[in-house]
mmCIF file of the N, C-alpha and C atoms, coordinates in Angstrom:
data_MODEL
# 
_entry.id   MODEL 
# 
loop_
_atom_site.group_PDB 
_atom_site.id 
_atom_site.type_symbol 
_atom_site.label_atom_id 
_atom_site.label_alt_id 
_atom_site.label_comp_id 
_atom_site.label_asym_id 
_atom_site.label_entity_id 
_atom_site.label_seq_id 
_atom_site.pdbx_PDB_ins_code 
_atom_site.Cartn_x 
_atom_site.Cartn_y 
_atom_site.Cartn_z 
_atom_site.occupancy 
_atom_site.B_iso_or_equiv 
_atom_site.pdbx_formal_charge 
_atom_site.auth_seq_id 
_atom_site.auth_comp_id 
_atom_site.auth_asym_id 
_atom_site.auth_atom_id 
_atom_site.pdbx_PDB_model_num 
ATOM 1   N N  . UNK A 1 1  ? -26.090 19.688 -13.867 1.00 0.00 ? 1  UNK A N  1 
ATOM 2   C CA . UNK A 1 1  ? -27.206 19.011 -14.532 1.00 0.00 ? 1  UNK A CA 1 
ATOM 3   C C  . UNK A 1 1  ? -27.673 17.825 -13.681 1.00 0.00 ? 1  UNK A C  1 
ATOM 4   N N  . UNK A 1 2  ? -28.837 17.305 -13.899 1.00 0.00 ? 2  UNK A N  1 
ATOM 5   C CA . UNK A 1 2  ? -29.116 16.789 -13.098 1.00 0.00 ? 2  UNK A CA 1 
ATOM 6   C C  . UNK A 1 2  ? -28.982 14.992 -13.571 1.00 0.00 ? 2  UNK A C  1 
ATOM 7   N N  . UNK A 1 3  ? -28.384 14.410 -11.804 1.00 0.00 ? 3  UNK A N  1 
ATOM 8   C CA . UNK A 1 3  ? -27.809 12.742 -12.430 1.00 0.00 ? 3  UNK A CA 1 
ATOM 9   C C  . UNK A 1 3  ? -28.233 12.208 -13.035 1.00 0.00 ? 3  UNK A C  1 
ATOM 10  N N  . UNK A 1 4  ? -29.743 11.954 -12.698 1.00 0.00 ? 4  UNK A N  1 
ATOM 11  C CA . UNK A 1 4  ? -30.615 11.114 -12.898 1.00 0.00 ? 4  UNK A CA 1 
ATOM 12  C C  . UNK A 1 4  ? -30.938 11.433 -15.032 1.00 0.00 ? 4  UNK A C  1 
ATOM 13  N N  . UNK A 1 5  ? -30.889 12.345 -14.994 1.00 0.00 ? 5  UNK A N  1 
ATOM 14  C CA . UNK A 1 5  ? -30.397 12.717 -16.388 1.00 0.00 ? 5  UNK A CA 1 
ATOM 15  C C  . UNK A 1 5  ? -29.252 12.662 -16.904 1.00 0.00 ? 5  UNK A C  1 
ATOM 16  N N  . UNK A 1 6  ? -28.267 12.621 -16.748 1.00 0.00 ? 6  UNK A N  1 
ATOM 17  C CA . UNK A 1 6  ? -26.886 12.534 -17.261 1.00 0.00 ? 6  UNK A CA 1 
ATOM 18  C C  . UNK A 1 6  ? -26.967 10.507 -16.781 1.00 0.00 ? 6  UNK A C  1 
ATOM 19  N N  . UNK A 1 7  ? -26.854 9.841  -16.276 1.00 0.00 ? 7  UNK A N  1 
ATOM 20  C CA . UNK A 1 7  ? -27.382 8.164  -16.458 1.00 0.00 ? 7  UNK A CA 1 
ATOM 21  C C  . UNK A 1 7  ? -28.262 7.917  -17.242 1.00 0.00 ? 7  UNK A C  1 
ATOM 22  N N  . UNK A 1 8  ? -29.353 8.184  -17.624 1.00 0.00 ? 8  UNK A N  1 
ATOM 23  C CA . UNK A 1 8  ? -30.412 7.863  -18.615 1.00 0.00 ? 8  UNK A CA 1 
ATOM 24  C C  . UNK A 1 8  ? -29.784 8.765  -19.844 1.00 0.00 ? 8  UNK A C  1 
ATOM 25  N N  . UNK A 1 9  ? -28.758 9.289  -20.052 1.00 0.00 ? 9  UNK A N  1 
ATOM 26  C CA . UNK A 1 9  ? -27.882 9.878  -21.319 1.00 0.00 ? 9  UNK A CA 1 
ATOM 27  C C  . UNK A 1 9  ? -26.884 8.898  -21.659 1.00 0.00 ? 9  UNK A C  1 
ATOM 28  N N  . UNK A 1 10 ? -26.193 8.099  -20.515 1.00 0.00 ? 10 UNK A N  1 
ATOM 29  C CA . UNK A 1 10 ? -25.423 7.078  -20.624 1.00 0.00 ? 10 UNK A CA 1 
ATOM 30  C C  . UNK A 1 10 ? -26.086 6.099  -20.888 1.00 0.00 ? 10 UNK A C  1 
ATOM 31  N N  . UNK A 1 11 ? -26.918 5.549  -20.661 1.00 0.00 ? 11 UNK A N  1 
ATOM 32  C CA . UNK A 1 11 ? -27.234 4.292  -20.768 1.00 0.00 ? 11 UNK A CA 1 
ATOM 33  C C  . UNK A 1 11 ? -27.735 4.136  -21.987 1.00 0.00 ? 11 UNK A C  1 
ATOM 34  N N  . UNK A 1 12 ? -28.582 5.652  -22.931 1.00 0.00 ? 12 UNK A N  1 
ATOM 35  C CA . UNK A 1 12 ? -29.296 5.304  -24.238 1.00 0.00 ? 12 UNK A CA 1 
ATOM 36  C C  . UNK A 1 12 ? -27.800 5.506  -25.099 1.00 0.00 ? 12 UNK A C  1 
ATOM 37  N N  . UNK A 1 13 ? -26.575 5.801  -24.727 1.00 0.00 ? 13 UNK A N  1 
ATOM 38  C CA . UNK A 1 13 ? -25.649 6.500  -25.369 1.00 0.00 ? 13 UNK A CA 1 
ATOM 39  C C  . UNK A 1 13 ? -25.142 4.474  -25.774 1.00 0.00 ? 13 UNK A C  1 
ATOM 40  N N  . UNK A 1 14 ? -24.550 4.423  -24.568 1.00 0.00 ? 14 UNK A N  1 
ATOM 41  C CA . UNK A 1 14 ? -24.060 2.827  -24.434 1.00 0.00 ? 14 UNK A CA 1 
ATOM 42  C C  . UNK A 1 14 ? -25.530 1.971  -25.593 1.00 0.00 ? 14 UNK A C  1 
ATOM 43  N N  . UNK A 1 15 ? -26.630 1.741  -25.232 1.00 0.00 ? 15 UNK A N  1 
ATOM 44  C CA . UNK A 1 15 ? -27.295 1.172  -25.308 1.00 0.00 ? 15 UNK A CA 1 
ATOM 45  C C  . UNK A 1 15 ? -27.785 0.823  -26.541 1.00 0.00 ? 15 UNK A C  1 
ATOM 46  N N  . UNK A 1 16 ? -27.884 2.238  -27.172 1.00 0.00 ? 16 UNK A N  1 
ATOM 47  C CA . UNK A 1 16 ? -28.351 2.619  -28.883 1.00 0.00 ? 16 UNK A CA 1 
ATOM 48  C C  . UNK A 1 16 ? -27.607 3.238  -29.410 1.00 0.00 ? 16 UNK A C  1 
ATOM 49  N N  . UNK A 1 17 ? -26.055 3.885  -29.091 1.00 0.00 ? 17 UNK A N  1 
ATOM 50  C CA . UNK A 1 17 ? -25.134 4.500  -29.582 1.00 0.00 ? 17 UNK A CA 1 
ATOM 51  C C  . UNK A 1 17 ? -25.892 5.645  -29.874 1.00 0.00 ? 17 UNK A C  1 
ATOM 52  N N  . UNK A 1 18 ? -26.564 6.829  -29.279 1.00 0.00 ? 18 UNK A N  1 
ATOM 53  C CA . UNK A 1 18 ? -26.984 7.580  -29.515 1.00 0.00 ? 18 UNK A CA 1 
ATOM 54  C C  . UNK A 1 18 ? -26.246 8.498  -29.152 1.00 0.00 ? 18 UNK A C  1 
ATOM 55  N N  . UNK A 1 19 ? -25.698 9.490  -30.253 1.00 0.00 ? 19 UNK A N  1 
ATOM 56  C CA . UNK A 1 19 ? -24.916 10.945 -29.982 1.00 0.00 ? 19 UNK A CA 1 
ATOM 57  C C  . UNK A 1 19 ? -25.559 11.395 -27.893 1.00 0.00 ? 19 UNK A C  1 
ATOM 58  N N  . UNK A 1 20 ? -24.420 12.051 -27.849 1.00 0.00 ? 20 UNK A N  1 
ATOM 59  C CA . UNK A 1 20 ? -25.172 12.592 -25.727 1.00 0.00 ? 20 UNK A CA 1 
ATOM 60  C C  . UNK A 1 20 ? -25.875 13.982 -26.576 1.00 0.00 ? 20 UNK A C  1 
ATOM 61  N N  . UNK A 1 21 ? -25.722 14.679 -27.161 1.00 0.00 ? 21 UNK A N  1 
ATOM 62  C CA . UNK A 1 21 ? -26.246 15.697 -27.869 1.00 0.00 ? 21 UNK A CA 1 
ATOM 63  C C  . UNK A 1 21 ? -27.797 15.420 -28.471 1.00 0.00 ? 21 UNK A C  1 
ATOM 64  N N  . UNK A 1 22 ? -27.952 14.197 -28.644 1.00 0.00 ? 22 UNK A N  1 
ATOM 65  C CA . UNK A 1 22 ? -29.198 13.974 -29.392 1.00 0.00 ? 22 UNK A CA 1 
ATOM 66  C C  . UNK A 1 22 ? -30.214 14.102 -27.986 1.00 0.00 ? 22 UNK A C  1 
ATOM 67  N N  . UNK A 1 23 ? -29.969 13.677 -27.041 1.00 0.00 ? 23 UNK A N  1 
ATOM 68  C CA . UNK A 1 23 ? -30.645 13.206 -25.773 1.00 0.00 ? 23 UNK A CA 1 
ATOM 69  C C  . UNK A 1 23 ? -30.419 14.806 -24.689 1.00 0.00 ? 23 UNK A C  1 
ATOM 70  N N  . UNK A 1 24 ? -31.586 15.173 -24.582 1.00 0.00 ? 24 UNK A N  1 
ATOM 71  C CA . UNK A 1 24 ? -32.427 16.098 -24.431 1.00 0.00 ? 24 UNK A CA 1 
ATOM 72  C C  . UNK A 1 24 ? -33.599 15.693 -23.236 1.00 0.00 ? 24 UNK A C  1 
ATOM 73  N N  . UNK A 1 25 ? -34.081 16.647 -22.579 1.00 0.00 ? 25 UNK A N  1 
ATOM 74  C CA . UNK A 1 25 ? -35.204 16.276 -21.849 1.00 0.00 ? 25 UNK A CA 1 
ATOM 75  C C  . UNK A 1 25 ? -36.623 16.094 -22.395 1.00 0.00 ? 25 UNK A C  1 
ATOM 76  N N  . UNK A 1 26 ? -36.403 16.836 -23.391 1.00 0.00 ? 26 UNK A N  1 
ATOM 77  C CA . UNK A 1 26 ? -38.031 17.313 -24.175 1.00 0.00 ? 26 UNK A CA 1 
ATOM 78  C C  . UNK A 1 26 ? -37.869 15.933 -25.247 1.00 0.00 ? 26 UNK A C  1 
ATOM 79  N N  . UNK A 1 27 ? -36.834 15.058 -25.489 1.00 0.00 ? 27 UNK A N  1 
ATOM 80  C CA . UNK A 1 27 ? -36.771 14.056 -26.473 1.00 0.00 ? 27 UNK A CA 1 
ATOM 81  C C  . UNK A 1 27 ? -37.766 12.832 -26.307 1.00 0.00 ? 27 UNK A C  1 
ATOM 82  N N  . UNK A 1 28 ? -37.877 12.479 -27.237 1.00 0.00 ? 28 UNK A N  1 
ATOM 83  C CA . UNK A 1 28 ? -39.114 11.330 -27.727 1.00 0.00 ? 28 UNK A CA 1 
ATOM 84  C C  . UNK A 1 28 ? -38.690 10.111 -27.499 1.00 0.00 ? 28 UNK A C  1 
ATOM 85  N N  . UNK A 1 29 ? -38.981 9.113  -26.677 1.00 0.00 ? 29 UNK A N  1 
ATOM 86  C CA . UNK A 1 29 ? -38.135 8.030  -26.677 1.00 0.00 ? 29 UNK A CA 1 
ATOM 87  C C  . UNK A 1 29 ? -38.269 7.113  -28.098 1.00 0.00 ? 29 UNK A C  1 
ATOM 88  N N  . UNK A 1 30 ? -39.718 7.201  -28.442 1.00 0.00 ? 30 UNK A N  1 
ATOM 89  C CA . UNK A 1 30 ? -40.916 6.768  -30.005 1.00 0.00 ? 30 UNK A CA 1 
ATOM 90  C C  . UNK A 1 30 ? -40.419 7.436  -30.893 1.00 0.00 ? 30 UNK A C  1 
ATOM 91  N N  . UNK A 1 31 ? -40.871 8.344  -30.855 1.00 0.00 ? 31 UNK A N  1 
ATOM 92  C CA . UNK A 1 31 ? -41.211 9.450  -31.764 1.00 0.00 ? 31 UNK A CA 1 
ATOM 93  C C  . UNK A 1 31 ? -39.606 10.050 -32.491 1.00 0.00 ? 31 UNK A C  1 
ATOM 94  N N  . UNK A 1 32 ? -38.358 10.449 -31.196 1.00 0.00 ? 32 UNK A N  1 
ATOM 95  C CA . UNK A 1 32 ? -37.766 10.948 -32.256 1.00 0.00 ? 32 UNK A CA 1 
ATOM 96  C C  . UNK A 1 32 ? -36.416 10.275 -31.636 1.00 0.00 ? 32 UNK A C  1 
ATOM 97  N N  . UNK A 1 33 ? -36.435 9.144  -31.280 1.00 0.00 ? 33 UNK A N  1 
ATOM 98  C CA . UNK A 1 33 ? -35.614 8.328  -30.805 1.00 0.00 ? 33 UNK A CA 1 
ATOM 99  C C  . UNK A 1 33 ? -35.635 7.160  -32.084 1.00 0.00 ? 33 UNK A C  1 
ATOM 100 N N  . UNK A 1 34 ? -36.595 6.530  -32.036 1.00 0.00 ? 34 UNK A N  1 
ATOM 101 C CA . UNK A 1 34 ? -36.973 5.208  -33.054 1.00 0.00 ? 34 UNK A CA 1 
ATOM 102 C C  . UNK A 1 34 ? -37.067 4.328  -31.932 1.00 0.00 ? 34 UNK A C  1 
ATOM 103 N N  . UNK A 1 35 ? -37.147 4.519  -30.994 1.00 0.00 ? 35 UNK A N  1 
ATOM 104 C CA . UNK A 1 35 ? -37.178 3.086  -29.745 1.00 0.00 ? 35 UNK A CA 1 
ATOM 105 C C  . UNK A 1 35 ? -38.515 2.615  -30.047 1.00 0.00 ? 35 UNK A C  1 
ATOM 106 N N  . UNK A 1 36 ? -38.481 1.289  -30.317 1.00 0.00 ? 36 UNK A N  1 
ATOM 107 C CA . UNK A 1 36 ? -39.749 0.314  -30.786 1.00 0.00 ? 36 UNK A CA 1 
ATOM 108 C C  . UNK A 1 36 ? -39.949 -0.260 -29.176 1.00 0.00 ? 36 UNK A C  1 
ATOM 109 N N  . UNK A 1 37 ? -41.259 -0.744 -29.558 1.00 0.00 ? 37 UNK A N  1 
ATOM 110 C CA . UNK A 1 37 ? -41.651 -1.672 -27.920 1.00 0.00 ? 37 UNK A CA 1 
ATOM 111 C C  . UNK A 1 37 ? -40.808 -2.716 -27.253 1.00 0.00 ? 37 UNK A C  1 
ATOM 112 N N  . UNK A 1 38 ? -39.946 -3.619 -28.298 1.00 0.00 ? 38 UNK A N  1 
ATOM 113 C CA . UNK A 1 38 ? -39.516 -4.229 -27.604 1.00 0.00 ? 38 UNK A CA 1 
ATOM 114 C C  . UNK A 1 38 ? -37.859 -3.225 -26.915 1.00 0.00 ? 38 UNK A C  1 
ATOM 115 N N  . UNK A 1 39 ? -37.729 -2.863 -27.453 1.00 0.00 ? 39 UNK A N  1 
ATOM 116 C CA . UNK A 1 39 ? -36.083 -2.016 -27.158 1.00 0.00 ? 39 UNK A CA 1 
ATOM 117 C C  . UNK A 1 39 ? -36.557 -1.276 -26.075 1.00 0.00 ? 39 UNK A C  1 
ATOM 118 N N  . UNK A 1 40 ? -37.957 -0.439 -26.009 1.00 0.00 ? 40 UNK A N  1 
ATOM 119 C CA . UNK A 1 40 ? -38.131 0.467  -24.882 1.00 0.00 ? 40 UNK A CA 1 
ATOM 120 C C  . UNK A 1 40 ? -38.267 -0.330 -23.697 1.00 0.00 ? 40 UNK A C  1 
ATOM 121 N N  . UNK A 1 41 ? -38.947 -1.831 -23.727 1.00 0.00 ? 41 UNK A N  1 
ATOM 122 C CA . UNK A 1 41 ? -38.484 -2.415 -22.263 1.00 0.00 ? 41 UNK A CA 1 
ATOM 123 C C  . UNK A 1 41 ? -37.301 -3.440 -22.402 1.00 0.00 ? 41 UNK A C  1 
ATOM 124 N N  . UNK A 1 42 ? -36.274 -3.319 -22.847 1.00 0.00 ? 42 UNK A N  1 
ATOM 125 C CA . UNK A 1 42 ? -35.098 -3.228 -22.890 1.00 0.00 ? 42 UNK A CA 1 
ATOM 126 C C  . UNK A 1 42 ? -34.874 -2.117 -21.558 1.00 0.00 ? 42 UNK A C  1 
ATOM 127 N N  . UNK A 1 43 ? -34.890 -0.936 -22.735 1.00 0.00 ? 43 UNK A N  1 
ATOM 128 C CA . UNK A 1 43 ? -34.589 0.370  -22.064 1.00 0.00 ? 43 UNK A CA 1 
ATOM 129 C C  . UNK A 1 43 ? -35.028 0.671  -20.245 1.00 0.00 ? 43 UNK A C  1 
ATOM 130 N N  . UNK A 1 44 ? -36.066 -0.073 -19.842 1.00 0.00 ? 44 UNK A N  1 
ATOM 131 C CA . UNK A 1 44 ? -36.743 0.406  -18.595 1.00 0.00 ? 44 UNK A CA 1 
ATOM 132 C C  . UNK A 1 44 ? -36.150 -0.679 -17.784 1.00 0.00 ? 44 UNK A C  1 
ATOM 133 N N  . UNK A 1 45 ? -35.734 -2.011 -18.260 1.00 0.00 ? 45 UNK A N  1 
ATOM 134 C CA . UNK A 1 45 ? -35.150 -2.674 -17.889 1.00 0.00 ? 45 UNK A CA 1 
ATOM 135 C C  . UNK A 1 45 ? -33.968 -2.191 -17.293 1.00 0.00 ? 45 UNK A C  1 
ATOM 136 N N  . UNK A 1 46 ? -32.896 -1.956 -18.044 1.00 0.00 ? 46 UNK A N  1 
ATOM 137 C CA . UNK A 1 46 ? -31.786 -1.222 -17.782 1.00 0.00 ? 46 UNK A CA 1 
ATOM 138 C C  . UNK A 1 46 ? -32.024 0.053  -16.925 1.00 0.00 ? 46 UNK A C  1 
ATOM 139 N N  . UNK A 1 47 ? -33.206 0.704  -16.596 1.00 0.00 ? 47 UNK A N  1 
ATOM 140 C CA . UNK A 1 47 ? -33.643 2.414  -15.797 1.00 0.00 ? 47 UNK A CA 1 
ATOM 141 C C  . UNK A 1 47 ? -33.840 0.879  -14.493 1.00 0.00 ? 47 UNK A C  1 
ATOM 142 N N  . UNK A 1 48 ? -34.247 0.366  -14.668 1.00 0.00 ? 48 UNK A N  1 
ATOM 143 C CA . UNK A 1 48 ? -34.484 -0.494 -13.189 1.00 0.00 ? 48 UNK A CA 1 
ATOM 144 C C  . UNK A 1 48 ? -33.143 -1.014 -12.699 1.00 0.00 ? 48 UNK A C  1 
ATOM 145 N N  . UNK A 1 49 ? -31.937 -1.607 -13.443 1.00 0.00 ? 49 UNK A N  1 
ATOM 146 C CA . UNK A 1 49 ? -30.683 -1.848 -13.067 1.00 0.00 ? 49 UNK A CA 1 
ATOM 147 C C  . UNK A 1 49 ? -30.434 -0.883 -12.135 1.00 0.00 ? 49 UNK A C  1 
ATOM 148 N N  . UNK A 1 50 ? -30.071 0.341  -13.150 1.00 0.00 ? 50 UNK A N  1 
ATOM 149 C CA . UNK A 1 50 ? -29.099 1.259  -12.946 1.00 0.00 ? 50 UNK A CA 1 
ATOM 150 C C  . UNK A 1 50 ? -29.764 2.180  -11.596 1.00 0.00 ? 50 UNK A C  1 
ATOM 151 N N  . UNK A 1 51 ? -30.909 2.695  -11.564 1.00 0.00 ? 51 UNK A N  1 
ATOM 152 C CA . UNK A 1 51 ? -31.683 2.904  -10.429 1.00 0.00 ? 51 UNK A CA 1 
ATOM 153 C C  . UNK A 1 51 ? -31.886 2.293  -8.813  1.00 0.00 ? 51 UNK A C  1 
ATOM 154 N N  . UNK A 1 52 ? -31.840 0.957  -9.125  1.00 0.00 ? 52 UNK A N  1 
ATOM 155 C CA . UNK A 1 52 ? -32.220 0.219  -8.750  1.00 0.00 ? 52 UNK A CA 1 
ATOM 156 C C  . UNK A 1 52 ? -34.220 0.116  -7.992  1.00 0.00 ? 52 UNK A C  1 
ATOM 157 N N  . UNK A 1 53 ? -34.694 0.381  -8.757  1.00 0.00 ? 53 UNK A N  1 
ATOM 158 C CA . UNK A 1 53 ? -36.057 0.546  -8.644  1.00 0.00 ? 53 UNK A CA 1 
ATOM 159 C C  . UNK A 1 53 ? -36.738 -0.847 -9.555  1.00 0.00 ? 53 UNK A C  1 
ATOM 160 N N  . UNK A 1 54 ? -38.145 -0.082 -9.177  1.00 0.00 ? 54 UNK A N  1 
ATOM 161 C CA . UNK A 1 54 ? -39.042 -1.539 -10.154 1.00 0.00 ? 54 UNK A CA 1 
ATOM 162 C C  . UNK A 1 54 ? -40.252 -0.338 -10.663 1.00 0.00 ? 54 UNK A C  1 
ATOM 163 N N  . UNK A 1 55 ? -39.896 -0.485 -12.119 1.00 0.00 ? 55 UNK A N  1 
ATOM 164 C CA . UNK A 1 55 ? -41.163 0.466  -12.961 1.00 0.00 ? 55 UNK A CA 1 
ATOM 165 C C  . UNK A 1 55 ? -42.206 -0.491 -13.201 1.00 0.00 ? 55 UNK A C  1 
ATOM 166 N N  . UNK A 1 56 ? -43.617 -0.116 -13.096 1.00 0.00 ? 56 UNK A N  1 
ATOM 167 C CA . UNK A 1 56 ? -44.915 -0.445 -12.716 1.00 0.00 ? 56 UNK A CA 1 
ATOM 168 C C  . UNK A 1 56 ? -45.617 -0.431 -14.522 1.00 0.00 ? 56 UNK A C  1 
ATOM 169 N N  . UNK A 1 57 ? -45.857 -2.089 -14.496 1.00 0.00 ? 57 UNK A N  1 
ATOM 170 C CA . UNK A 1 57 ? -45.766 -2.174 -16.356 1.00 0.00 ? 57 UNK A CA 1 
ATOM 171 C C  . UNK A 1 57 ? -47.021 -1.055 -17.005 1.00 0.00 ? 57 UNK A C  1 
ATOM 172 N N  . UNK A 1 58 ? -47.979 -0.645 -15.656 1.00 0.00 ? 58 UNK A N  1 
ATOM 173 C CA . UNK A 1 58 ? -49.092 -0.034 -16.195 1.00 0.00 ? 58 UNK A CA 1 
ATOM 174 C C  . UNK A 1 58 ? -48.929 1.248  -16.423 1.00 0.00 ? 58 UNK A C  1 
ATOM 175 N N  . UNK A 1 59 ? -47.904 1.383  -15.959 1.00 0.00 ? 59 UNK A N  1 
ATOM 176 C CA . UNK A 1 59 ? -47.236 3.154  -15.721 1.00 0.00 ? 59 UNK A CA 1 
ATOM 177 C C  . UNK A 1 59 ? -46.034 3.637  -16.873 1.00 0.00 ? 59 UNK A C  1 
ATOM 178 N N  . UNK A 1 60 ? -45.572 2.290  -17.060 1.00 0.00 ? 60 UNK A N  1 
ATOM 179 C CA . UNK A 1 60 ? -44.731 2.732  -18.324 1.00 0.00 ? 60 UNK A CA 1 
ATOM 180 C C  . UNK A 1 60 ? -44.828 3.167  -19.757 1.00 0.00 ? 60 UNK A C  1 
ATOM 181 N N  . UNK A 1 61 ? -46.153 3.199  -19.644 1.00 0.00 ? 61 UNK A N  1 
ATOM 182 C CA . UNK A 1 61 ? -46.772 3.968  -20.939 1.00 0.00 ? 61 UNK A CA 1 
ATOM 183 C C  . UNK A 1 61 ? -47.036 5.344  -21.073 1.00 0.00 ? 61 UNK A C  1 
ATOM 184 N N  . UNK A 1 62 ? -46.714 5.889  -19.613 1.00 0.00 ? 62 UNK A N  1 
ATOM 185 C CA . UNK A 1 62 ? -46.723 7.352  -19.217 1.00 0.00 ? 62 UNK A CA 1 
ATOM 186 C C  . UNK A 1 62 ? -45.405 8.340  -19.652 1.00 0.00 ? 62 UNK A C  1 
ATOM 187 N N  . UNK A 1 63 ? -44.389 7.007  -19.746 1.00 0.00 ? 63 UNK A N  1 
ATOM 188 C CA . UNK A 1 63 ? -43.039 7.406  -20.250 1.00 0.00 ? 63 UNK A CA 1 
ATOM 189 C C  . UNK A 1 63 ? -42.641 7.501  -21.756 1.00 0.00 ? 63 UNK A C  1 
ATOM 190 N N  . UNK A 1 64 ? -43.062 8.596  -21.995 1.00 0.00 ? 64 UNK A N  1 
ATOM 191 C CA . UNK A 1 64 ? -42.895 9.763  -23.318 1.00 0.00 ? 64 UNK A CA 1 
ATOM 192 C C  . UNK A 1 64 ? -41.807 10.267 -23.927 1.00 0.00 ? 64 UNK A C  1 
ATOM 193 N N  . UNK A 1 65 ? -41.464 11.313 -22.657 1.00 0.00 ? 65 UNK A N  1 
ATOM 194 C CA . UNK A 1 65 ? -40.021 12.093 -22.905 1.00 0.00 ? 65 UNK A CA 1 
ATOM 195 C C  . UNK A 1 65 ? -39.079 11.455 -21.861 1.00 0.00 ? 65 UNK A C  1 
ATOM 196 N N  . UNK A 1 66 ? -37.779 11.677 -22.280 1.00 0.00 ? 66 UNK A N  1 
ATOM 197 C CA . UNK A 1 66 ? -36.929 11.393 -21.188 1.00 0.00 ? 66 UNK A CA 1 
ATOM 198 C C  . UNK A 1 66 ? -36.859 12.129 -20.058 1.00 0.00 ? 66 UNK A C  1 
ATOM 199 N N  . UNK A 1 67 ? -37.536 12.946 -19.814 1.00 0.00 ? 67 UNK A N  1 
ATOM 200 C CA . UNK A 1 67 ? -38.164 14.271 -18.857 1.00 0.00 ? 67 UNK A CA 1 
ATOM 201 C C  . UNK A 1 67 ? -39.269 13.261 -17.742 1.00 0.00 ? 67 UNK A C  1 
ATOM 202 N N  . UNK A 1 68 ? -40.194 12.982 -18.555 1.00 0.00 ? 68 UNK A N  1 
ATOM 203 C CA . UNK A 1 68 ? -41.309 11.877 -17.979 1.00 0.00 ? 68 UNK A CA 1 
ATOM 204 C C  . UNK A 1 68 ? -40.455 10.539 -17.180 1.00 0.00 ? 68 UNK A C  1 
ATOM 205 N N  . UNK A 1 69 ? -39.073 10.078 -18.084 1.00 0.00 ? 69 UNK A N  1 
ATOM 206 C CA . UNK A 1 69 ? -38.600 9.402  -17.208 1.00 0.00 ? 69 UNK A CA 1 
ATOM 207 C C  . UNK A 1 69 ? -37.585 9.667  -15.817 1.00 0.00 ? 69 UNK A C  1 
ATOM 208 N N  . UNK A 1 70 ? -37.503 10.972 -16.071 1.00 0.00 ? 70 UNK A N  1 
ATOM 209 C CA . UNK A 1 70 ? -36.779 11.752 -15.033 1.00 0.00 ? 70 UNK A CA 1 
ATOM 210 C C  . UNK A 1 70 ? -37.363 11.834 -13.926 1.00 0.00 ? 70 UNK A C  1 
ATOM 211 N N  . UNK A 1 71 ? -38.553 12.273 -14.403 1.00 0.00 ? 71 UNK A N  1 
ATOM 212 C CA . UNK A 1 71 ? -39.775 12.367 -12.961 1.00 0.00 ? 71 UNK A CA 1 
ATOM 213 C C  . UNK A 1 71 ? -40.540 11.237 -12.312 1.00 0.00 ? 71 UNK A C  1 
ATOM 214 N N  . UNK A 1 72 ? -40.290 10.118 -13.257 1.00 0.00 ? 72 UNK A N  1 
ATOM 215 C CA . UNK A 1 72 ? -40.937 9.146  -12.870 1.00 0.00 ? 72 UNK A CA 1 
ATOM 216 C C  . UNK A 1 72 ? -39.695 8.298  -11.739 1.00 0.00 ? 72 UNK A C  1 
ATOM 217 N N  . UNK A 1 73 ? -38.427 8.253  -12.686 1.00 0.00 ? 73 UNK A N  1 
ATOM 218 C CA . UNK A 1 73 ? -37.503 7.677  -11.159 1.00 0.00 ? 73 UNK A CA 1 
ATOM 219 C C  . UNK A 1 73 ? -37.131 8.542  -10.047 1.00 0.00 ? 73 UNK A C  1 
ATOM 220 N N  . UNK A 1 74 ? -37.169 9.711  -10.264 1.00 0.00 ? 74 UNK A N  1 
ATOM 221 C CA . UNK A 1 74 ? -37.288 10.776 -9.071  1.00 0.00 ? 74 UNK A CA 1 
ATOM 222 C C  . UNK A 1 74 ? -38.143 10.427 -7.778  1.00 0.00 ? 74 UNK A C  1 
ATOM 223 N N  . UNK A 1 75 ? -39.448 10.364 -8.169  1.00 0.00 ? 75 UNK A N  1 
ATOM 224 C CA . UNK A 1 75 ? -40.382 9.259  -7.453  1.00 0.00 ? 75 UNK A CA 1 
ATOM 225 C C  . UNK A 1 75 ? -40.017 8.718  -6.703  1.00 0.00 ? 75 UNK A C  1 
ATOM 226 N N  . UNK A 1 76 ? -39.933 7.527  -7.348  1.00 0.00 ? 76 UNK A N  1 
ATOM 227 C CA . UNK A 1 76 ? -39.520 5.915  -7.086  1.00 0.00 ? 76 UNK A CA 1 
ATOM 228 C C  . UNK A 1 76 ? -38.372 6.060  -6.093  1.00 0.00 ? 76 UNK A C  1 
ATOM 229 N N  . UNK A 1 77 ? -36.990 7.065  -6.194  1.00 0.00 ? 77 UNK A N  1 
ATOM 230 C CA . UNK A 1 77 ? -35.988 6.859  -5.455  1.00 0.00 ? 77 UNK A CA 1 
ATOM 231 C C  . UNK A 1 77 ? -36.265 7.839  -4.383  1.00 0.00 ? 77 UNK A C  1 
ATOM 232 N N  . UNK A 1 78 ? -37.264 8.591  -4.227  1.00 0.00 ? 78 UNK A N  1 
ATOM 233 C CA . UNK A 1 78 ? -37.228 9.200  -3.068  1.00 0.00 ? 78 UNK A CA 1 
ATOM 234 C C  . UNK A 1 78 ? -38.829 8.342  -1.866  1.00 0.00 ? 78 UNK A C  1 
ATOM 235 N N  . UNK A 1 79 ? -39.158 8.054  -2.656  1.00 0.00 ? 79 UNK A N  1 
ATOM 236 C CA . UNK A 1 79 ? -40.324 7.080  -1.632  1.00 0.00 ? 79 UNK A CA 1 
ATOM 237 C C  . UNK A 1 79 ? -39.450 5.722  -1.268  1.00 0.00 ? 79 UNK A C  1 
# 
């Protein structure tokens, strides 16, 4: 499976105590997560730690599914 997915499983697991079963690629970070605005940049906060990248505040609204955030640090760590 892929890392960059299995870390963004840890970190919402640690983060929000979320079952690793609940966290899925097709999952909602909004929608079927409950992550409110302030917790989700929490959340991108911590994708910038653990990454070590810098997410682009205009771009983080593109981040939907945890799929969207898969592809979005995929990106970032290969440029």
């Amino acid at each position: 499976m892929n890392n960059i997915f299995e870390r963004i499983r840890l970190i919402l697991n640690k983060q929000f105590r979320f079952s690793l079963n609940q966290i899925q690629p097709e999952t909602e970070f909004e929608n079927e997560l409950g992550i409110d605005s302030r917790e989700f940049f929490e959340l991108i906060n911590e994708f910038e730690s653990a990454f070590n990248i810098e997410i682009n505040a205009e771009e983080v609204a593109t981040l939907v599914t945890i799929q969207d955030a898969i592809n979005y640090i995929e990106t970032k760590i290969i440029s």
